[in-house]
C-alpha positions in Angstrom: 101.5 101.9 110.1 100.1 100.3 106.7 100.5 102.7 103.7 97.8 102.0 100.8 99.0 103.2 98.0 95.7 104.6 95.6 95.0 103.6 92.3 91.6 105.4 91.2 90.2 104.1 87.7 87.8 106.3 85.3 87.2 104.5 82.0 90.5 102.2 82.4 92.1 105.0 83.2 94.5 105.7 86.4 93.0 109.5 87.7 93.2 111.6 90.8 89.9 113.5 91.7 89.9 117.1 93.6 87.4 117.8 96.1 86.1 114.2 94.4 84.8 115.9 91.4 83.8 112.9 89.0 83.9 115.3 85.8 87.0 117.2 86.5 90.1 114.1 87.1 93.2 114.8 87.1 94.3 111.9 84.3 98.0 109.9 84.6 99.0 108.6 81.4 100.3 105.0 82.9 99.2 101.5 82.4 97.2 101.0 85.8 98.2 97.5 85.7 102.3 98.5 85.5 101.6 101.1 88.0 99.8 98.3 90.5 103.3 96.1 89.4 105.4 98.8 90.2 104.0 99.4 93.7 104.2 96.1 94.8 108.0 96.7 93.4 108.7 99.2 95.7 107.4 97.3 98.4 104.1 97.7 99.2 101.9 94.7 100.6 98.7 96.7 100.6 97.1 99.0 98.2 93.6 100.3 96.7 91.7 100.2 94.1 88.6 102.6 93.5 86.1 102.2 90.7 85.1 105.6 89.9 82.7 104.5 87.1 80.8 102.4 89.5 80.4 104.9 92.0 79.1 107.5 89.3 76.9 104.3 87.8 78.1 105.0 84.4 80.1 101.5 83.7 82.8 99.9 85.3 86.0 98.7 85.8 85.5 94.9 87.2 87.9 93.0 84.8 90.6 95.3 85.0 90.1 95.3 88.9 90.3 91.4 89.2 93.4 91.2 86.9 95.1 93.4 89.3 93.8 91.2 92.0 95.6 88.1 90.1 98.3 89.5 88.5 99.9 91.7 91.9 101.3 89.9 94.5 100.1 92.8 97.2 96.9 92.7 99.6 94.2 94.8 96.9 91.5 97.1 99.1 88.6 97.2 96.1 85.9 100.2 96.9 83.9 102.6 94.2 80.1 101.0 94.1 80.1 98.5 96.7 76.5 99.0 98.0 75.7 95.5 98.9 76.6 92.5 100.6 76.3 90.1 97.8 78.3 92.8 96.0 81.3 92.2 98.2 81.1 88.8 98.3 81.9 88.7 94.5 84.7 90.8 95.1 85.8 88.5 98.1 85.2 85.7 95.6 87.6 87.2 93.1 90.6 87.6 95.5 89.9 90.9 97.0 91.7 91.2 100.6 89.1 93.8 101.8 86.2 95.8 100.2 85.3 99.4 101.0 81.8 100.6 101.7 81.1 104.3 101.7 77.2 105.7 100.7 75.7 102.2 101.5 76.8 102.5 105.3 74.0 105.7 105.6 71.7 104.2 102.6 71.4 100.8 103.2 73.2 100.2 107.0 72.5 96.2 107.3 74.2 95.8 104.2 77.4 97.1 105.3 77.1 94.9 109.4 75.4 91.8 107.2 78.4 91.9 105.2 81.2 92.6 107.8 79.8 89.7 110.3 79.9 87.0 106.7 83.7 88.5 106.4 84.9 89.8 109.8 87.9 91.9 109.2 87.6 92.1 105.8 85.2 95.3 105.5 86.4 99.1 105.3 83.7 102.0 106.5 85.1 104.9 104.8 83.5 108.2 106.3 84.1 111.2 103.8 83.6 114.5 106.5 82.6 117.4 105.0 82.6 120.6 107.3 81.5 118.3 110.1 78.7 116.2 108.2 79.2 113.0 106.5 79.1 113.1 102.7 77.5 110.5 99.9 77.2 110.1 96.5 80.9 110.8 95.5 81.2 114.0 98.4 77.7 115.5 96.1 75.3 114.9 98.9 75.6 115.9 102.7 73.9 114.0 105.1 72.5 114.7 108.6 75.3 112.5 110.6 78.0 113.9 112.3 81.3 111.1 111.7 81.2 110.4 115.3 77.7 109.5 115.6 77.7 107.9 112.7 80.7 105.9 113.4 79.7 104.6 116.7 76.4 102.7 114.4 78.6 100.5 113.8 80.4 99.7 116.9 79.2 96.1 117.0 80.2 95.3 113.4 83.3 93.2 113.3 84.9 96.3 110.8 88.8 95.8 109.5 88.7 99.4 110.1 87.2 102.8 109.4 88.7 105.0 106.6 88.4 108.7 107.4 88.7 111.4 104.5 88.6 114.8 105.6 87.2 116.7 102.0 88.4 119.9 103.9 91.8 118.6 103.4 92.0 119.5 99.9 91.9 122.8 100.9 95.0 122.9 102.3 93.6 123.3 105.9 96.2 120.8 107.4 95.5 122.2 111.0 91.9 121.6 110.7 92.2 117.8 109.1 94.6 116.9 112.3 92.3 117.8 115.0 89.1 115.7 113.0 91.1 112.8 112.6 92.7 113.0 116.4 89.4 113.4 117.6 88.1 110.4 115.8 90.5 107.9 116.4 90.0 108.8 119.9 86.7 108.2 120.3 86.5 104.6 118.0 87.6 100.9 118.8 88.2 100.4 115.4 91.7 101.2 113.6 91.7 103.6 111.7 92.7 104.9 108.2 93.5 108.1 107.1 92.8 109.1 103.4 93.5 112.2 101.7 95.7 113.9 104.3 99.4 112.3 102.8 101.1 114.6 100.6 104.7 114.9 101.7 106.9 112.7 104.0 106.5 114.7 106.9 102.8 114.4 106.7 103.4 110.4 107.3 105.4 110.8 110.4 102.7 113.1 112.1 100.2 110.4 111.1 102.4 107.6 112.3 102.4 109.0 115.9 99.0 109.9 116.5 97.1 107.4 118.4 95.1 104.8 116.7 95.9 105.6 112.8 97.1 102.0 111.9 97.2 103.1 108.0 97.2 106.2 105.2 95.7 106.3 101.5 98.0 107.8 99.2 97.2 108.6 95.8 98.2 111.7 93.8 101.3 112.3 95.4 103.0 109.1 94.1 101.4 109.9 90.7 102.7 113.7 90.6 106.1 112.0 92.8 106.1 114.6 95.1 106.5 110.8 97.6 108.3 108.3 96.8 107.1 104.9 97.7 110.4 103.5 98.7 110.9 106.2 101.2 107.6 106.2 102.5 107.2 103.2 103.2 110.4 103.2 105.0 108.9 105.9 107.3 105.7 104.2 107.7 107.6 101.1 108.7 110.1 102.4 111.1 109.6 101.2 115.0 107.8 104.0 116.4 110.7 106.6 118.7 109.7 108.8 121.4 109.1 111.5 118.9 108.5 112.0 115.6 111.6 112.6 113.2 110.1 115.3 110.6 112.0 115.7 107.3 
């Protein structure tokens, strides 16, 4: 299983949103650029990067994205603002492994398929559930779809994979976030990613043997070190037994 580790930006700044509220980041007094170095450090070969000011439309974070992109030797996952094709092709052009579309894929659908058939495996759908409805704008606007429904839109797109945040999950309903993401990776051909659900070790092992998650976002629980990287990536990594070894 691929573990992503998270960097989210808010005016330069490495943050941690609850519940996604823009106004109310949790802020990490680190360099993002040492933090992205240190992950690759410990190991990583994948990790993201969210522009929060380009979701929110109120700036951005492009240059220091791109020197991340140059300057870490890991795989960099760019989302926050990607709305458009043309949009991800800059990204592509600038060295990003894969992009990550979220509201575009219910605003503006031939965006997200135009762009994943011009860069097959290189386009994330993330799908941000909301007591059973999809959620837009940041997790301010519910929409009509239920995640299955709206997944299965996009069975013909050539997807890297579909990213799955459960916003109940921040609640602490752990029981509840299992059974949506179970149910989903059941019922899609595409791999899967689960964000939002990591926040101890043990939380990587039930992930790690439930069918069809090939990878986990993990964010403010390397920034708080309530994880760390070395060890759970050694989890993550670890040939799959016959049942999971909980710690």
């Amino acid at each position: 299983m691929i573990l992503f580790p998270l960097i989210q930006l808010q005016r330069g700044r490495c943050v941690s949103l609850r519940r996604g509220r823009l106004e109310e980041a949790e802020l990490w007094h680190v360099d993002p650029g040492k933090k992205a170095a240190e992950f690759a450090d410990a190991g990583a070969h994948w990790m993201q990067v969210v522009d929060l000011d380009a979701v929110s439309g109120e700036g951005d974070n492009a240059a220091l994205i791109s020197q991340i992109i140059r300057e870490t030797p890991a795989d960099v996952v760019v989302g926050g603002g990607i709305r458009t094709r043309d949009r991800a092709a800059s990204w592509m052009d600038a060295g990003a492994a894969r992009v990550v579309f979220g509201s575009a894929a219910v605003l503006t659908p031939h965006e997200v398929t135009n762009a994943a058939h011009d860069f097959p495996d290189c386009v994330i759908l993330a799908v941000d559930v909301f007591q059973g409805k999809v959620m837009i704008h940041g997790w301010r606007e519910t929409t009509a779809f239920e995640p299955q429904s709206f997944i299965e839109q996009f069975d013909a797109a050539p997807l890297a994979a579909v990213q799955i945040t459960d916003i109940d999950a921040d609640i602490g309903d752990t029981d509840a976030e299992l059974a949506l993401i179970t149910q989903l990776a059941a019922t899609t051909r595409k791999p899967v990613i689960a964000s939002g659900m990591v926040r101890a070790l043990d939380d990587i092992s039930r992930l790690k043997y439930m069918g069809n998650i090939d990878g986990a976002v993990v964010g403010r629980a390397l920034f708080r070190r309530s994880i760390d990287l070395h060890e759970a990536l050694a989890v993550a990594n670890a040939p799959a037994e016959r049942a999971a070894e909980f710690r």
